[in-house]
C-alpha positions as CSV (number, residue, x, y, z in Angstrom):
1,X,-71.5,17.5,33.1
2,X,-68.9,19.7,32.9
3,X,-67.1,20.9,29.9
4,X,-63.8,20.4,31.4
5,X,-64.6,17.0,32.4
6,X,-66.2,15.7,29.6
7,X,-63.4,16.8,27.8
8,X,-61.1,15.1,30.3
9,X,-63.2,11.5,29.8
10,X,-63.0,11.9,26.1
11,X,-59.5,12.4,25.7
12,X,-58.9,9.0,28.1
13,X,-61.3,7.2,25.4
14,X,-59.1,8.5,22.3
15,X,-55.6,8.3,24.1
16,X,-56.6,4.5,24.7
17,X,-58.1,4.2,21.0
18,X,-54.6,4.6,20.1
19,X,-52.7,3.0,22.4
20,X,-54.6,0.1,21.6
21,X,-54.3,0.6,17.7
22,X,-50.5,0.6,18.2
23,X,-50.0,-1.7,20.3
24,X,-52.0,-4.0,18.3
25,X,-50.3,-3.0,15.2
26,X,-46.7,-3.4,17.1
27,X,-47.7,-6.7,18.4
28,X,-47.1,-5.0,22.3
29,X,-49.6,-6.4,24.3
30,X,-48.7,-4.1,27.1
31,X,-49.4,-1.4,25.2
32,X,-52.8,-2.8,23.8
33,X,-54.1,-4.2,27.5
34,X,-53.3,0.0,28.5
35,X,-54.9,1.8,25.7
36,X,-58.3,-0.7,26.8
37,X,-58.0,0.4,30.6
38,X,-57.6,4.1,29.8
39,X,-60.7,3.6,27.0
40,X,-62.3,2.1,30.5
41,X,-61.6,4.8,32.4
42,X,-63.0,7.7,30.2
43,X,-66.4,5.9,30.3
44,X,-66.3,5.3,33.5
45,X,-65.8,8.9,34.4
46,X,-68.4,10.0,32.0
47,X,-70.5,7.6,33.8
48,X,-69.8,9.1,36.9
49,X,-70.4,12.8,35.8
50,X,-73.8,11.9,34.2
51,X,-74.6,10.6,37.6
52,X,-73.9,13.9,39.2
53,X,-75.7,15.8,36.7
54,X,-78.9,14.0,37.3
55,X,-78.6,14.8,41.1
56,X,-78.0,17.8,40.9
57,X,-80.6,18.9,38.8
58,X,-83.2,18.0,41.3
């Protein structure tokens, strides 16, 4: 995986950690149901580059 994009998927998971802290805290449930899906979507691309790492190192 590259550095880059594993940086990239991390920073999704955090950014949503937030988003759903505040919007949690704020009582915004818009916010909240956003901060989940871009969690989601950090582990999904990390999912996705671990996959290509274990093709490509055979």
């Amino acid at each position: 995986m590259s550095t880059e994009r594993k940086i990239d998927a991390k920073a999704d998971e955090v950014k949503g950690k937030v988003k759903e802290g505040v919007g949690g805290a704020t009582d915004d449930h818009g916010l909240e149901a956003e901060g989940k899906t871009d969690q989601a979507k950090g582990k999904v691309k990390e999912a996705a580059e671990k996959v290509k790492d274990v093709f490509k190192k055979d």
